[in-house]
C-alpha positions in Angstrom: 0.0 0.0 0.0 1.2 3.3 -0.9 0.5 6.5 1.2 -2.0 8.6 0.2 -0.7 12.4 -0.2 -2.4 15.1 1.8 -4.6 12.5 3.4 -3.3 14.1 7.3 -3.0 17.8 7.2 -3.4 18.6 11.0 0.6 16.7 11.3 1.6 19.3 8.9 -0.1 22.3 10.9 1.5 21.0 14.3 5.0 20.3 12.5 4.5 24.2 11.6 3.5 25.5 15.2 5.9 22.9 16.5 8.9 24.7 14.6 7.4 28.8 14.9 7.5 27.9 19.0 10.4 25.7 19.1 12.8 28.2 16.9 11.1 31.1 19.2 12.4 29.2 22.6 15.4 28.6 21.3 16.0 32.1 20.0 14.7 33.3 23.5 17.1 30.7 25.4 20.6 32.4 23.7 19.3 35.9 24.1 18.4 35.5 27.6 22.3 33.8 27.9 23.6 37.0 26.4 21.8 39.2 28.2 22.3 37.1 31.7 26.7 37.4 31.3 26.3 41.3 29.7 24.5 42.0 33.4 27.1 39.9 35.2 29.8 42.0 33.2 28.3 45.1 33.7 27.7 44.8 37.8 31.4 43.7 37.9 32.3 46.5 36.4 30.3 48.8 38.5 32.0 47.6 41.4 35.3 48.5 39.9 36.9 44.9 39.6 37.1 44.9 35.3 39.3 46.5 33.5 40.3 49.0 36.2 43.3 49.3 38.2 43.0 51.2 41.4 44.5 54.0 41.0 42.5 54.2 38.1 39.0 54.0 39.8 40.1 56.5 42.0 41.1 59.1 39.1 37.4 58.3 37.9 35.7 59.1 41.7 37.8 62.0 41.7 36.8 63.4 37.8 33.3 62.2 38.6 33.2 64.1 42.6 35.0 67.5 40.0 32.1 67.1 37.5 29.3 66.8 40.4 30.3 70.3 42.1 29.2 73.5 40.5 31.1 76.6 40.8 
């Protein structure tokens, strides 16, 4: 017996759902990843542990405690 074409049309609607949501969650997954470390980078940073030496981050309080001040 041979198949008969086009005879089951709802599998090919939830193959089509199945891949909108599934490609969606997945695409939602690896932005939420990004998203999660670019936080993580950013509050590290905040604290003054990235990229900064010391005596760097206390140049920056100082310019930033200068531009705060009026004359």
């Amino acid at each position: 017996m041979q198949p008969v074409t086009n005879e089951r049309y709802y599998l090919v609607i939830y193959f089509v759902i199945f891949m909108i949501f599934g490609s969606q969650f997945i695409l939602n997954l690896f932005v939420g990843v990004i998203m999660d470390n670019f936080n993580k980078i950013k509050e590290k940073e905040e604290l003054g542990s990235l990229f900064v030496t010391p005596e760097q981050r206390c140049w920056i309080d100082a310019h930033r405690f200068g531009l705060t001040k009026k004359l």
